[in-house]
CHARMM-style PDB file with segment names, atoms N, HN, CA, C and O in Angstrom:
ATOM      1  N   UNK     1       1.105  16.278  10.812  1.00  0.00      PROA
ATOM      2  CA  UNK     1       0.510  15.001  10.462  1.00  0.00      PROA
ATOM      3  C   UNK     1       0.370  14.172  11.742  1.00  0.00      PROA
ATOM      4  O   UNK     1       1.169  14.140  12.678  1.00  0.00      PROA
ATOM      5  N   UNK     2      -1.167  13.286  11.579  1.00  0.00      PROA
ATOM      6  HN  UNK     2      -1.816  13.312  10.819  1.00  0.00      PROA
ATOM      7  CA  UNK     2      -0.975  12.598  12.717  1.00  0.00      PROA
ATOM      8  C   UNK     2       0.089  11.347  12.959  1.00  0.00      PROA
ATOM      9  O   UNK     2       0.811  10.854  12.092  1.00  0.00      PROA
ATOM     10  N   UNK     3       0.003  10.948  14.391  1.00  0.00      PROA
ATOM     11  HN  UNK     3      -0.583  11.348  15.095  1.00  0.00      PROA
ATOM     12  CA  UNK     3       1.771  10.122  14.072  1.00  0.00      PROA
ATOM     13  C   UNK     3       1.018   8.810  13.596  1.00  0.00      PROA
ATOM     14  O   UNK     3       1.624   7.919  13.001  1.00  0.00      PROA
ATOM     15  N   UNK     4      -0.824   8.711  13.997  1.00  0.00      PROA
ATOM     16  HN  UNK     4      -1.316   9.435  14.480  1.00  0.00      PROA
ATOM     17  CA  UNK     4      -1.474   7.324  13.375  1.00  0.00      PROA
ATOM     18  C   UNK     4      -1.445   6.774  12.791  1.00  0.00      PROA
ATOM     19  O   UNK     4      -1.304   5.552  12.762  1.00  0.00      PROA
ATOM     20  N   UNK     5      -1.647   7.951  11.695  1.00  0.00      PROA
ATOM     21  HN  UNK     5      -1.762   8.944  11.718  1.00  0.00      PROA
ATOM     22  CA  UNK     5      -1.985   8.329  10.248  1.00  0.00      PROA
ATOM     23  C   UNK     5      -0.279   8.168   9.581  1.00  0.00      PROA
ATOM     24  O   UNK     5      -0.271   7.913   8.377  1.00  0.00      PROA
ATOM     25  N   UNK     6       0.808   8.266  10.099  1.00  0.00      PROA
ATOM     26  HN  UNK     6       0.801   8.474  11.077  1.00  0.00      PROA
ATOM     27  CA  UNK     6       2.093   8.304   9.372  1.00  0.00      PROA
ATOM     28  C   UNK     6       2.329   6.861   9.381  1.00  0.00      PROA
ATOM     29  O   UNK     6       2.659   6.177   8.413  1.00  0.00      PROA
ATOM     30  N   UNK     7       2.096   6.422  10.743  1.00  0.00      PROA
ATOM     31  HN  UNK     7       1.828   6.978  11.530  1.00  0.00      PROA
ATOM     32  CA  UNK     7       2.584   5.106  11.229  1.00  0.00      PROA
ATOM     33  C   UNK     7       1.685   4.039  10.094  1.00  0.00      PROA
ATOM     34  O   UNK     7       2.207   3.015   9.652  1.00  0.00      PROA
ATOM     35  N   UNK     8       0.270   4.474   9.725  1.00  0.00      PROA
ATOM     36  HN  UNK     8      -0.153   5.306  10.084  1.00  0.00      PROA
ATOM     37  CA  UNK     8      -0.412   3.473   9.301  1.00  0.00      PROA
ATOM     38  C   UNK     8       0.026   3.469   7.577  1.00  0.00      PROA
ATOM     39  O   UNK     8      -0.008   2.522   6.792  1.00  0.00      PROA
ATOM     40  N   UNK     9       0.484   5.048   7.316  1.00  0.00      PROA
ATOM     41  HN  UNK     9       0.512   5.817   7.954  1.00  0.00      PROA
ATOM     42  CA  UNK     9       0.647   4.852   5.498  1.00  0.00      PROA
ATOM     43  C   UNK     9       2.065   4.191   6.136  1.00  0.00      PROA
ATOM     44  O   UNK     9       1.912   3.100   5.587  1.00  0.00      PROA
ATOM     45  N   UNK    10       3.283   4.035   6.854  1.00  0.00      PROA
ATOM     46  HN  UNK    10       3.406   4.921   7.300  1.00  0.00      PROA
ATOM     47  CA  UNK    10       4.762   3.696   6.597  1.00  0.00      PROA
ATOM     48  C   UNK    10       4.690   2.005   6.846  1.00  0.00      PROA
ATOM     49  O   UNK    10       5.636   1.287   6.520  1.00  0.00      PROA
ATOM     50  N   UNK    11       3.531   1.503   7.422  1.00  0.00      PROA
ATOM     51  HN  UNK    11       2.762   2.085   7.686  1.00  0.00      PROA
ATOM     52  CA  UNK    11       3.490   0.047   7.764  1.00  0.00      PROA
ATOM     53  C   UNK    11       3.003  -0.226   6.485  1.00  0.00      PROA
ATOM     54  O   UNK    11       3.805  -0.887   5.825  1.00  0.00      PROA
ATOM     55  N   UNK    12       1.856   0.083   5.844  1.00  0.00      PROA
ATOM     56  HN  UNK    12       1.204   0.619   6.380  1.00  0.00      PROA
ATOM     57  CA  UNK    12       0.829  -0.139   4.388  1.00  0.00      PROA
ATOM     58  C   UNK    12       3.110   0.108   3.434  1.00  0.00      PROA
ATOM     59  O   UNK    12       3.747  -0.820   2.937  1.00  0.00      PROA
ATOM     60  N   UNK    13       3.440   1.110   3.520  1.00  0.00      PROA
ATOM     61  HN  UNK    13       2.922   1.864   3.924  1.00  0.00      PROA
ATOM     62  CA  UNK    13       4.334   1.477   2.388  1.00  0.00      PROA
ATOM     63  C   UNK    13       5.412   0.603   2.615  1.00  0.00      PROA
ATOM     64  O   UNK    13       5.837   0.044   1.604  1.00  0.00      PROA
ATOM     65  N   UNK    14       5.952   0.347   3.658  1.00  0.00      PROA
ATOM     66  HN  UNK    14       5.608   0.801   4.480  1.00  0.00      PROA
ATOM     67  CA  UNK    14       6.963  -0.995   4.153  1.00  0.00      PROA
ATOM     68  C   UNK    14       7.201  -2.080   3.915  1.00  0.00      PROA
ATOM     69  O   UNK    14       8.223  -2.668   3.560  1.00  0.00      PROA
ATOM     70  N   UNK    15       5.821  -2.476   4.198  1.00  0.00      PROA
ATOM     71  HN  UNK    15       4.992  -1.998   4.486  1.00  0.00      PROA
ATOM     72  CA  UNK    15       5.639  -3.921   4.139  1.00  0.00      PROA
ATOM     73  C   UNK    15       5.635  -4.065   2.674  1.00  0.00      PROA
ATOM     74  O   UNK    15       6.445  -4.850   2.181  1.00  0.00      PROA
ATOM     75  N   UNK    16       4.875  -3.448   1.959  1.00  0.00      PROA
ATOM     76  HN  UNK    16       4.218  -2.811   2.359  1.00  0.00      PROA
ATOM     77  CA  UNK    16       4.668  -3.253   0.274  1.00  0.00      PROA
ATOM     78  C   UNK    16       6.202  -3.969  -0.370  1.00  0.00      PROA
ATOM     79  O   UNK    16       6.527  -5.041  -0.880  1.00  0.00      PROA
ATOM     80  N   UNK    17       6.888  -2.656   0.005  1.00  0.00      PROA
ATOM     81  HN  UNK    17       6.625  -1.785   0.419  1.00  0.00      PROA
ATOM     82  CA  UNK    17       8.181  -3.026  -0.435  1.00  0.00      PROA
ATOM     83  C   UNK    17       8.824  -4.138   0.116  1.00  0.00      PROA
ATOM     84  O   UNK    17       9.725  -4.664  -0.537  1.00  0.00      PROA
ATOM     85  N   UNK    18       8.492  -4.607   1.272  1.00  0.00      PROA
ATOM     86  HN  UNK    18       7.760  -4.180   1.803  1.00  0.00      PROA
ATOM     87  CA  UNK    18       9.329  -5.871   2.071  1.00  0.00      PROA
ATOM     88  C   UNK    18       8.915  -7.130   1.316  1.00  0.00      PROA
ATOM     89  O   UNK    18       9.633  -8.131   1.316  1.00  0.00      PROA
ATOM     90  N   UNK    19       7.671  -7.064   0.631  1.00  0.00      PROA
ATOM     91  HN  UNK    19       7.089  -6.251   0.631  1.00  0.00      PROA
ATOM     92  CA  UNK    19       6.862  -8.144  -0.098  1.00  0.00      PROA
ATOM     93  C   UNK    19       7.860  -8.205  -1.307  1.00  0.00      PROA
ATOM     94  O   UNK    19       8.460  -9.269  -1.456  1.00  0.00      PROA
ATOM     95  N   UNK    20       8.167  -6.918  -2.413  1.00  0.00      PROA
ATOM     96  HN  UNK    20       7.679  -6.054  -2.292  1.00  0.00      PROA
ATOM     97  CA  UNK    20       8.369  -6.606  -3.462  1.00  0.00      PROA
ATOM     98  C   UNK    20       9.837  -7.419  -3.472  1.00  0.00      PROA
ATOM     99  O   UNK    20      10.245  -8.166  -4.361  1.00  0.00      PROA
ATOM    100  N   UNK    21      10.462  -7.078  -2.310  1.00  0.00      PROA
ATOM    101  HN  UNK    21      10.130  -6.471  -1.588  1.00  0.00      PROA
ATOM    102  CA  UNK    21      12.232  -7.748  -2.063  1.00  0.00      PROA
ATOM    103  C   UNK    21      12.317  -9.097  -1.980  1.00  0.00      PROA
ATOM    104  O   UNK    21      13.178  -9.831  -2.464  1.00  0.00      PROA
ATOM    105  N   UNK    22      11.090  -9.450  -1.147  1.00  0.00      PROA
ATOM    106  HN  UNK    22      10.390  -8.853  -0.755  1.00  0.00      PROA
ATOM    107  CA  UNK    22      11.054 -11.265  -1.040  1.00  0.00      PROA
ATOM    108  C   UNK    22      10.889 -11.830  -2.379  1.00  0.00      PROA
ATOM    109  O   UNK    22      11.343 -12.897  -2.792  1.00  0.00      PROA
ATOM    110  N   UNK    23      10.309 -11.129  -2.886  1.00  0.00      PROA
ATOM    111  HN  UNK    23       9.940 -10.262  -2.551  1.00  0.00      PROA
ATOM    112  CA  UNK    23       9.607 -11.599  -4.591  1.00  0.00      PROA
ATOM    113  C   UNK    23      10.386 -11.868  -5.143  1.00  0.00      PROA
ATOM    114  O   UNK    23      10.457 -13.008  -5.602  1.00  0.00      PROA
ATOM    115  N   UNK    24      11.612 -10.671  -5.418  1.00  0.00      PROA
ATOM    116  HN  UNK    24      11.554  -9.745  -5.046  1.00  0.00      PROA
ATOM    117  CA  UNK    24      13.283 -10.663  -5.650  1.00  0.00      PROA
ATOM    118  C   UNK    24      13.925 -11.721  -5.534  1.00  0.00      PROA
ATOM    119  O   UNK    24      14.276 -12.472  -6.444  1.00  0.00      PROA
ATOM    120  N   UNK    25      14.195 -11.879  -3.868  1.00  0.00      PROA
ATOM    121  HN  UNK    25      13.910 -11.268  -3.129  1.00  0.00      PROA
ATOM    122  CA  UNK    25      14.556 -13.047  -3.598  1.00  0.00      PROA
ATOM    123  C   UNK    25      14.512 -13.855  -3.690  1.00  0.00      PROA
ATOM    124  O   UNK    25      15.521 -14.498  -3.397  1.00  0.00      PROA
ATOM    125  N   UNK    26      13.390 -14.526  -4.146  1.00  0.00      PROA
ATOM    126  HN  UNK    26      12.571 -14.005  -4.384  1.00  0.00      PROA
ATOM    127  CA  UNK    26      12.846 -15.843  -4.324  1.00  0.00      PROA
ATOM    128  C   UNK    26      12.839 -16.005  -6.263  1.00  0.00      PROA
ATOM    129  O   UNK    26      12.565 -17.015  -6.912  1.00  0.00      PROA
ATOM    130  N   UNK    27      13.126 -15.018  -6.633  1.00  0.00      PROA
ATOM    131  HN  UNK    27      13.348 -14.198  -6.106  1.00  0.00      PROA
ATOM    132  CA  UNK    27      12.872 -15.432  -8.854  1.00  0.00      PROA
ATOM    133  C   UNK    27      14.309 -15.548  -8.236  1.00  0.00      PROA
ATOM    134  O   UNK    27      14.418 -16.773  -8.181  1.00  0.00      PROA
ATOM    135  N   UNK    28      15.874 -14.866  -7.571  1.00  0.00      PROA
ATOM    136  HN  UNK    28      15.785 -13.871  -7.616  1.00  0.00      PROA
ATOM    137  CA  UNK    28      16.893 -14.899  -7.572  1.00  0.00      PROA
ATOM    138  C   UNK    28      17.168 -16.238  -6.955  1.00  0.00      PROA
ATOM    139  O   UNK    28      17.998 -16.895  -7.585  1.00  0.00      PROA
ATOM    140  N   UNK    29      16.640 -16.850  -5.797  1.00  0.00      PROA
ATOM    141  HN  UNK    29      15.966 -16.316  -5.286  1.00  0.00      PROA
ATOM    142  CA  UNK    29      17.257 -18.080  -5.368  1.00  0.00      PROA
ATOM    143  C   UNK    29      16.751 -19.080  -6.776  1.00  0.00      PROA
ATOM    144  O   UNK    29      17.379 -20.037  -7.230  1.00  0.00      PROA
ATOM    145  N   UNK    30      15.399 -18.511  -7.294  1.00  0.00      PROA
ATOM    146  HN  UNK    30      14.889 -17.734  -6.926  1.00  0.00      PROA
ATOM    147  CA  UNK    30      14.965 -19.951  -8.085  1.00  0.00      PROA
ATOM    148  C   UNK    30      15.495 -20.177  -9.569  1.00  0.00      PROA
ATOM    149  O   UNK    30      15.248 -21.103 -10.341  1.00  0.00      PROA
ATOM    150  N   UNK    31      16.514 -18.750  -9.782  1.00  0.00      PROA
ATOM    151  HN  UNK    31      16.715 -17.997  -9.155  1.00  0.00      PROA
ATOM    152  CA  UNK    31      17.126 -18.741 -10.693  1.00  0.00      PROA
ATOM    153  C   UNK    31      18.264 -19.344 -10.732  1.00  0.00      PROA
ATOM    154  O   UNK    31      18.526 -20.313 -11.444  1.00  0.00      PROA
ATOM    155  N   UNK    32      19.392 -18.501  -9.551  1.00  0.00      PROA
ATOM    156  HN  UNK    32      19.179 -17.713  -8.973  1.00  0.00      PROA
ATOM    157  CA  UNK    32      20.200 -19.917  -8.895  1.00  0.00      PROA
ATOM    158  C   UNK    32      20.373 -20.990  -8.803  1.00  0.00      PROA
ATOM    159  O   UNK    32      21.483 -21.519  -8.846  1.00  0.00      PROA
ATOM    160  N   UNK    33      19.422 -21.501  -8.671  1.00  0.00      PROA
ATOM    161  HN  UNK    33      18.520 -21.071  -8.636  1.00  0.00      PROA
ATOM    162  CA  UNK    33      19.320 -23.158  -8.234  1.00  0.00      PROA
ATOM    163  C   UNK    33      19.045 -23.944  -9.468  1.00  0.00      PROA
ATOM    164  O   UNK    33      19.404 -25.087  -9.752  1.00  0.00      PROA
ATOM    165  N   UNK    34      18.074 -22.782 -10.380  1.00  0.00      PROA
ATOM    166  HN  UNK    34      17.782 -21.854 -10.148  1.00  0.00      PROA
ATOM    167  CA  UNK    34      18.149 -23.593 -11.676  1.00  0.00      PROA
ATOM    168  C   UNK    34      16.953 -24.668 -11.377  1.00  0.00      PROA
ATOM    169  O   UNK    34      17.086 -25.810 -11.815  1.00  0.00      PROA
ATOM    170  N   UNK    35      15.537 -24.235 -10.475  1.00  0.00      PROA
ATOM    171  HN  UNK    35      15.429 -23.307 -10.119  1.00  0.00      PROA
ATOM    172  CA  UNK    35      14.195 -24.811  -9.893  1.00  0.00      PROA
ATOM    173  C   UNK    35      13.852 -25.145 -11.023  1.00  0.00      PROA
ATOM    174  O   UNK    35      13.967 -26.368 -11.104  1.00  0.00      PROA
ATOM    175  N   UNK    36      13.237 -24.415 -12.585  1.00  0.00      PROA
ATOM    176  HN  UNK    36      13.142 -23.421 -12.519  1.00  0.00      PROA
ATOM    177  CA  UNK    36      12.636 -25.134 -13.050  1.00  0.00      PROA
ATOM    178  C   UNK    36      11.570 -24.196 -12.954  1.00  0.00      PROA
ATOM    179  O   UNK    36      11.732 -23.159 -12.310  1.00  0.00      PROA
ATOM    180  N   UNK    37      10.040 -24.560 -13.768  1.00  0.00      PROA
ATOM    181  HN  UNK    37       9.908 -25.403 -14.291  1.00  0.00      PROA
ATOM    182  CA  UNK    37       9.239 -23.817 -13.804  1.00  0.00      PROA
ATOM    183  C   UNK    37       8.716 -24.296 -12.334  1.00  0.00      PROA
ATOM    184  O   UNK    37       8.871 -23.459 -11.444  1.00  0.00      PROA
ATOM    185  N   UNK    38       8.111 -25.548 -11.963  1.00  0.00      PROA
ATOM    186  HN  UNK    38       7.985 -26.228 -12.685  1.00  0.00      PROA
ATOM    187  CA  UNK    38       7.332 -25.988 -11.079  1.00  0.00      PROA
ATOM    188  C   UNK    38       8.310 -25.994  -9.842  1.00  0.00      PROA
ATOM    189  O   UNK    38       7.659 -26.835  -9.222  1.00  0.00      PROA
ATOM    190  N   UNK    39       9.026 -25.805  -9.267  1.00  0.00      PROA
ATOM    191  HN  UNK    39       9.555 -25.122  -9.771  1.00  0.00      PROA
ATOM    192  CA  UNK    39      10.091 -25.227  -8.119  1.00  0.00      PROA
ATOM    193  C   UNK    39      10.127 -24.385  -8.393  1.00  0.00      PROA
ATOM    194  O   UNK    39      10.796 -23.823  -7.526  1.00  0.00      PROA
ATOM    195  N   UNK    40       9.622 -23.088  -9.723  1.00  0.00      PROA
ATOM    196  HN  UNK    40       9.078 -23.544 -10.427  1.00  0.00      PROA
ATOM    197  CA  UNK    40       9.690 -21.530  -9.003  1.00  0.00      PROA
ATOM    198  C   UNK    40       8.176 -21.348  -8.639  1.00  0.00      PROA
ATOM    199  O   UNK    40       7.786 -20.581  -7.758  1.00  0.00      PROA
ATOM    200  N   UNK    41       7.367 -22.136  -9.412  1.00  0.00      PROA
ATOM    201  HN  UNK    41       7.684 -22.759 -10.127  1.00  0.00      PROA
ATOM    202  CA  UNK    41       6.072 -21.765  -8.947  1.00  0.00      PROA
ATOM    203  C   UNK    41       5.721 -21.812  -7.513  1.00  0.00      PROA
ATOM    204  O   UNK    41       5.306 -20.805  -6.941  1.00  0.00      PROA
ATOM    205  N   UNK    42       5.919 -23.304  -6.719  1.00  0.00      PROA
ATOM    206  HN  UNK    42       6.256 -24.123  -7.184  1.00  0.00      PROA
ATOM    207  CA  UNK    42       6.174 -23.678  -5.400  1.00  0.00      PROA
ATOM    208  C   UNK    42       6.560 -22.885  -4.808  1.00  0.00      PROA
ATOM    209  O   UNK    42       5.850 -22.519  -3.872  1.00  0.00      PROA
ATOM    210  N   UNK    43       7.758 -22.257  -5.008  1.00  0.00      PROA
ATOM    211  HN  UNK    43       8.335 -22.554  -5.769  1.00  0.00      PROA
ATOM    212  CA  UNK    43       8.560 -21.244  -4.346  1.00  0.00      PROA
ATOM    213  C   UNK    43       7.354 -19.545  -4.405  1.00  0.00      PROA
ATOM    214  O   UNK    43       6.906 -18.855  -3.490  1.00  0.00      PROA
ATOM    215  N   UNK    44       7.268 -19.483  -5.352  1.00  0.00      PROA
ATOM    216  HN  UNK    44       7.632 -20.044  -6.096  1.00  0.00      PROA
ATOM    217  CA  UNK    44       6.636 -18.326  -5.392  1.00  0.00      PROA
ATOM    218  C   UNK    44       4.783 -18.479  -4.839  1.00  0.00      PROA
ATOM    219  O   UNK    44       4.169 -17.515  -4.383  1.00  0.00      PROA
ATOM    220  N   UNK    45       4.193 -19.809  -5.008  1.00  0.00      PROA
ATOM    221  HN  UNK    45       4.691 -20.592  -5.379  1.00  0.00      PROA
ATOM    222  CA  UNK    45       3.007 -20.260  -4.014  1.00  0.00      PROA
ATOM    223  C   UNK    45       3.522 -20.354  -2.940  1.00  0.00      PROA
ATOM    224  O   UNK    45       2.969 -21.440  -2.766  1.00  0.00      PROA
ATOM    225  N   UNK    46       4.121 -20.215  -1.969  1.00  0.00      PROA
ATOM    226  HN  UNK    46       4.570 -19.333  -2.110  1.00  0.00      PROA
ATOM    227  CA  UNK    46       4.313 -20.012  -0.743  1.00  0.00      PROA
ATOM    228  C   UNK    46       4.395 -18.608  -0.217  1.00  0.00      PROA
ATOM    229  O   UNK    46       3.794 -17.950   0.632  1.00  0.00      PROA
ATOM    230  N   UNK    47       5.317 -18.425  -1.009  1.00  0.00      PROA
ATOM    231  HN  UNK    47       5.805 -18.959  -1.699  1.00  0.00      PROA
ATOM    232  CA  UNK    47       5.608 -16.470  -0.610  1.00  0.00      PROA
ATOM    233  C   UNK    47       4.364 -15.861  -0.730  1.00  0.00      PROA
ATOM    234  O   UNK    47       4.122 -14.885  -0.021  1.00  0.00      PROA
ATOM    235  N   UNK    48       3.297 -16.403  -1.741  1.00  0.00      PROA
ATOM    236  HN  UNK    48       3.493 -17.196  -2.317  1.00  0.00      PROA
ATOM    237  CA  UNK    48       1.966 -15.954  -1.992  1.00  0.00      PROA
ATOM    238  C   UNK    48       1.310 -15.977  -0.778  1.00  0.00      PROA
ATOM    239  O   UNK    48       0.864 -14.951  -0.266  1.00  0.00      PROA
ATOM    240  N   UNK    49       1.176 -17.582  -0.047  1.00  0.00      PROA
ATOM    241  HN  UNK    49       1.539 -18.415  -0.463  1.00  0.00      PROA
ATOM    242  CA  UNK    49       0.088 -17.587   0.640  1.00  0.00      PROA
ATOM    243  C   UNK    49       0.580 -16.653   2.362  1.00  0.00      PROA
ATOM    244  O   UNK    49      -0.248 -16.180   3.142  1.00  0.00      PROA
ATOM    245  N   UNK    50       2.009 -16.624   2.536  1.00  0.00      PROA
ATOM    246  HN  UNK    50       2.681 -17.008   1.903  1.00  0.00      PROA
ATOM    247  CA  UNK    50       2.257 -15.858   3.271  1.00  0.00      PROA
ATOM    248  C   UNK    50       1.652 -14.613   3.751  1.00  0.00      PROA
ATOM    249  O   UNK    50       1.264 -14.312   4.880  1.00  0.00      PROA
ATOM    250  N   UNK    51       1.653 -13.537   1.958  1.00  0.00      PROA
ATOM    251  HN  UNK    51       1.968 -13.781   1.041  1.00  0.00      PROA
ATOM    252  CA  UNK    51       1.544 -12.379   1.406  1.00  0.00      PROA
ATOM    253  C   UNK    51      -0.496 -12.369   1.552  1.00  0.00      PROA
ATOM    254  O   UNK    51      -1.193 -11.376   1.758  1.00  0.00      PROA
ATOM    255  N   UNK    52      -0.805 -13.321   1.424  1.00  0.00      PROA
ATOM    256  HN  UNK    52      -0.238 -14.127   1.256  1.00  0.00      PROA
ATOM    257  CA  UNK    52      -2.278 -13.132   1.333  1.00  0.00      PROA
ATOM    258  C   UNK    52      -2.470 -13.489   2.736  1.00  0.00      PROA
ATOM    259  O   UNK    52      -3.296 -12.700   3.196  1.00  0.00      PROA
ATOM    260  N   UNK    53      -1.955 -14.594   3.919  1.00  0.00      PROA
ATOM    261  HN  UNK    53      -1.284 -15.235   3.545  1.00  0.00      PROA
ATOM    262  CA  UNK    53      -2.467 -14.502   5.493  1.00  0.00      PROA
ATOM    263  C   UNK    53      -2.315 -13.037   5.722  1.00  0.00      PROA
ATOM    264  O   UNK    53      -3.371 -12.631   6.208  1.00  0.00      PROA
ATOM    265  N   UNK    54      -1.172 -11.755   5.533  1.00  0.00      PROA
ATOM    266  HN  UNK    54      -0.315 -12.086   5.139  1.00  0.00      PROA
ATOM    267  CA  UNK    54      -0.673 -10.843   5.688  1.00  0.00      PROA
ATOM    268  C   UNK    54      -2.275  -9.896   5.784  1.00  0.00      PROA
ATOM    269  O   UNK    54      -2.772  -9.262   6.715  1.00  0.00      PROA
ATOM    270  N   UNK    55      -2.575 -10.063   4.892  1.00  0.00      PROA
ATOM    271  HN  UNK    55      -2.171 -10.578   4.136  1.00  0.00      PROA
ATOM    272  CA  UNK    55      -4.184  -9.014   3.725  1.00  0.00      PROA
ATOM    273  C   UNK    55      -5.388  -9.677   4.692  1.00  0.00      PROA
ATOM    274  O   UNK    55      -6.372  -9.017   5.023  1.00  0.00      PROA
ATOM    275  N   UNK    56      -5.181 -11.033   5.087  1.00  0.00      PROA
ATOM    276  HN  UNK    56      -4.381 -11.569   4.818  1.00  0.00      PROA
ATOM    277  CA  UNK    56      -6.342 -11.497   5.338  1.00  0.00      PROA
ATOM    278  C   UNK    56      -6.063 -11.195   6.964  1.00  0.00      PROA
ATOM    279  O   UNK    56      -7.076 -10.885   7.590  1.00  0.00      PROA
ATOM    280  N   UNK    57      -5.156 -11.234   7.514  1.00  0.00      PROA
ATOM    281  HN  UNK    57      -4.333 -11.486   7.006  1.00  0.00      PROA
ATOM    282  CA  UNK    57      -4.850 -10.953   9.369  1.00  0.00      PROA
ATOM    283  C   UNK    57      -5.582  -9.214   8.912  1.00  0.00      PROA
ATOM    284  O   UNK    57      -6.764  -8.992   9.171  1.00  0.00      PROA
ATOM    285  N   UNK    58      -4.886  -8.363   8.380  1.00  0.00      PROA
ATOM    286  HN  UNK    58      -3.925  -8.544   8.169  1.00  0.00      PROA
ATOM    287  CA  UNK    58      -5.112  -6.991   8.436  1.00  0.00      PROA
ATOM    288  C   UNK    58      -7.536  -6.638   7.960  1.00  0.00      PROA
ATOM    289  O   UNK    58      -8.386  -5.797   8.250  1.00  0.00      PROA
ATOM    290  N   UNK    59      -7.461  -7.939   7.153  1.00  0.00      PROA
ATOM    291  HN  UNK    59      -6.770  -8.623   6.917  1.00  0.00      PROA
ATOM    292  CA  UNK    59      -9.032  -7.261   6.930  1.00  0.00      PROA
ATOM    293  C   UNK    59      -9.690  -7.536   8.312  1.00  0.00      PROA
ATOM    294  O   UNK    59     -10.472  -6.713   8.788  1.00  0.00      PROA
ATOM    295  N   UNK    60      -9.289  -9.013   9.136  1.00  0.00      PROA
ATOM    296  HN  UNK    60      -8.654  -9.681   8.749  1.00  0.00      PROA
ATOM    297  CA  UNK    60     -10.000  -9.257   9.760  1.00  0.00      PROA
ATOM    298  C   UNK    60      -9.741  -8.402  10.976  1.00  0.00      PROA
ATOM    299  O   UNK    60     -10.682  -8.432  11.771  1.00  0.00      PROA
ATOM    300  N   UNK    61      -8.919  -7.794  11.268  1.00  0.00      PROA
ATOM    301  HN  UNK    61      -8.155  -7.769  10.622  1.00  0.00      PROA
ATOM    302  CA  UNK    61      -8.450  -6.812  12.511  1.00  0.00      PROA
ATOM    303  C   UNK    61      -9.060  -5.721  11.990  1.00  0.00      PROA
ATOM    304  O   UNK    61      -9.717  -5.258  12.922  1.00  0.00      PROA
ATOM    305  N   UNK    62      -9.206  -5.083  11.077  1.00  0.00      PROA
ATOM    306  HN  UNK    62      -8.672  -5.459  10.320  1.00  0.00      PROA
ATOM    307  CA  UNK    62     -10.363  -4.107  10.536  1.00  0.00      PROA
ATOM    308  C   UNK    62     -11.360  -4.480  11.156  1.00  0.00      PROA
ATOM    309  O   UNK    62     -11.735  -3.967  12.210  1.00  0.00      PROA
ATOM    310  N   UNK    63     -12.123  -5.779  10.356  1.00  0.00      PROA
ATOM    311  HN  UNK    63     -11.818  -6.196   9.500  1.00  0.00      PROA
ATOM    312  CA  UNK    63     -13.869  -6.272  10.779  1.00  0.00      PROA
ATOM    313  C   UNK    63     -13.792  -5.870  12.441  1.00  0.00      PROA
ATOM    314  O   UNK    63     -14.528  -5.031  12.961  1.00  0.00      PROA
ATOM    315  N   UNK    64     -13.085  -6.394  12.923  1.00  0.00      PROA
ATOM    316  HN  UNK    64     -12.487  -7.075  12.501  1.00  0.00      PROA
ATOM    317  CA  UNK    64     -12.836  -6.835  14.689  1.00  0.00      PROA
ATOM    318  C   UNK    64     -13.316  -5.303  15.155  1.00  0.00      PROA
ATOM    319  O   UNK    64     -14.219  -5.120  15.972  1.00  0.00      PROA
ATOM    320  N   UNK    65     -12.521  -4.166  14.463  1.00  0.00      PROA
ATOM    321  HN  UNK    65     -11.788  -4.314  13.799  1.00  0.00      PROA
ATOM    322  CA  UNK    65     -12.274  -3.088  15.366  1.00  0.00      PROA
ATOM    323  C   UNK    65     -13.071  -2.252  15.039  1.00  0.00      PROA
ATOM    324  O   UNK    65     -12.910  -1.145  15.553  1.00  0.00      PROA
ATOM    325  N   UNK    66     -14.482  -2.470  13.865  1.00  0.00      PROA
ATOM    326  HN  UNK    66     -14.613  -3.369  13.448  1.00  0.00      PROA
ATOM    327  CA  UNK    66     -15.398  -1.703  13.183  1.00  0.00      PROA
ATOM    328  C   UNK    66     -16.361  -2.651  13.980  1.00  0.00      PROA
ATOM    329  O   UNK    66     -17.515  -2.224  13.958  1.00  0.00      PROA
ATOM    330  N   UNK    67     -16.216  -3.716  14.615  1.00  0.00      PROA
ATOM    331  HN  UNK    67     -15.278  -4.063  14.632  1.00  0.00      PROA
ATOM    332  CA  UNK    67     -17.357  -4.167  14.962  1.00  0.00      PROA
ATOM    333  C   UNK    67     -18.233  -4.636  14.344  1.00  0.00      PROA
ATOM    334  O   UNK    67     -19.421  -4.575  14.663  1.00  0.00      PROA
ATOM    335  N   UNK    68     -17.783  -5.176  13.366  1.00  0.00      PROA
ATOM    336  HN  UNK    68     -16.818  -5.225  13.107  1.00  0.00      PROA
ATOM    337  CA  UNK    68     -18.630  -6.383  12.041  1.00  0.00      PROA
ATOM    338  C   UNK    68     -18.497  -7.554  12.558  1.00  0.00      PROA
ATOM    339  O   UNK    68     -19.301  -8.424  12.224  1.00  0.00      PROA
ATOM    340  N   UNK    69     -17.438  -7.856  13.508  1.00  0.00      PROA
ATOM    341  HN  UNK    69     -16.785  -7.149  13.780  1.00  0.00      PROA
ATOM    342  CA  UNK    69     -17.163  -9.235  13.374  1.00  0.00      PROA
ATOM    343  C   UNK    69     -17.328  -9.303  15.198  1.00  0.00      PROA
ATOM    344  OT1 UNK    69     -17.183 -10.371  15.792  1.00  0.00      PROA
TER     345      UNK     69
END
């Protein structure tokens, strides 16, 4: 296998799961704390927009390196 090709599915499969744990983390702190619906939402709209710069850095480094952009 190429090491590209390993490196690119274990970053795509990593991060996946690194997202999946924060998610965790964050229903567990907002359970904890006893947030409330609108303090878990907050909590969980942030981790979102994190999770979507994440998707949106990776399309646009695509466009960049296909030469669309």
């Amino acid at each position: 296998m190429d090491p590209v090709l390993f490196e690119e599915w274990m970053m795509t499969g990593l991060v996946t799961l690194l997202i999946i744990f924060m998610g965790f983390i964050v229903w567990d702190l907002a359970k904890k704390s006893k947030a409330g619906r609108f303090g878990s939402f907050i909590l969980f709209f942030v981790l979102g927009l994190g999770v979507a710069a994440f998707i949106i850095k990776s399309v646009v480094i695509g466009l960049i390196e296909s030469g669309a952009l």
